[in-house]
C-alpha positions as CSV (number, residue, x, y, z in Angstrom):
1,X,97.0,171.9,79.6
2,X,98.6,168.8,77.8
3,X,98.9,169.6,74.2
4,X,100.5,166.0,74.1
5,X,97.2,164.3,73.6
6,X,95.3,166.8,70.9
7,X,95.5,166.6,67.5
8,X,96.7,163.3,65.5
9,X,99.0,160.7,66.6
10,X,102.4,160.6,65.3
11,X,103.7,158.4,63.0
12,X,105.7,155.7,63.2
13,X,109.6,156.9,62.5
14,X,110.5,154.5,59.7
15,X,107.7,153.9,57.5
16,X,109.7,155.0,54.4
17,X,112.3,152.1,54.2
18,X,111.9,149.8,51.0
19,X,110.8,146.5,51.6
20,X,113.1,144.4,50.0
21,X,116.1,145.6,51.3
22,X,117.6,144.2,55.1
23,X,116.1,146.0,57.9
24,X,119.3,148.0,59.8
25,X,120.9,145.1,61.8
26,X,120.2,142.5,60.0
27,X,122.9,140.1,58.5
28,X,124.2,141.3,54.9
29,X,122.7,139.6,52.0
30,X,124.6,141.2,49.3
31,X,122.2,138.8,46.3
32,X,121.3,140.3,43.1
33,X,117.6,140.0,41.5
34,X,118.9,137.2,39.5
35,X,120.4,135.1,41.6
36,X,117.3,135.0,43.8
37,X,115.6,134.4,40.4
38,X,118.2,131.3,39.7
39,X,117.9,130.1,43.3
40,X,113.8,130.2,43.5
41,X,113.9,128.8,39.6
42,X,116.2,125.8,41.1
43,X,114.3,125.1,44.3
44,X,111.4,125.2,41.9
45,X,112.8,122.5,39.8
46,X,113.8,120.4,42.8
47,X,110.6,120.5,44.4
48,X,109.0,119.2,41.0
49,X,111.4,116.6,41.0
50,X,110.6,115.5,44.0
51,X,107.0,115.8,43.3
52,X,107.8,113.2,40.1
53,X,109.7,110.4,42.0
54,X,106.7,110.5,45.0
């Protein structure tokens, strides 16, 4: 008999990583919570700037 198939499936091995950290492999992006605030706060103001002069 294949017990293989009874009984739920398994789970996926790496459900438990956080999400906002760089999957294993991935470059290093060693950036701190406020320098992504400071860099999305200036893209921000250079999109509305852009917005102005068009």
């Amino acid at each position: 008999m294949d017990y293989s198939k009874s009984g739920n499936p398994k789970n996926a091995k790496d459900t438990h990583h956080a999400l906002d950290l760089p999957r294993r492999g991935a470059p290093n992006a060693k950036q701190t919570e406020a320098e992504k605030k400071a860099a999305l706060l200036a893209r921000m103001k250079a999109a509305a700037e852009a917005k102005k002069k068009a």
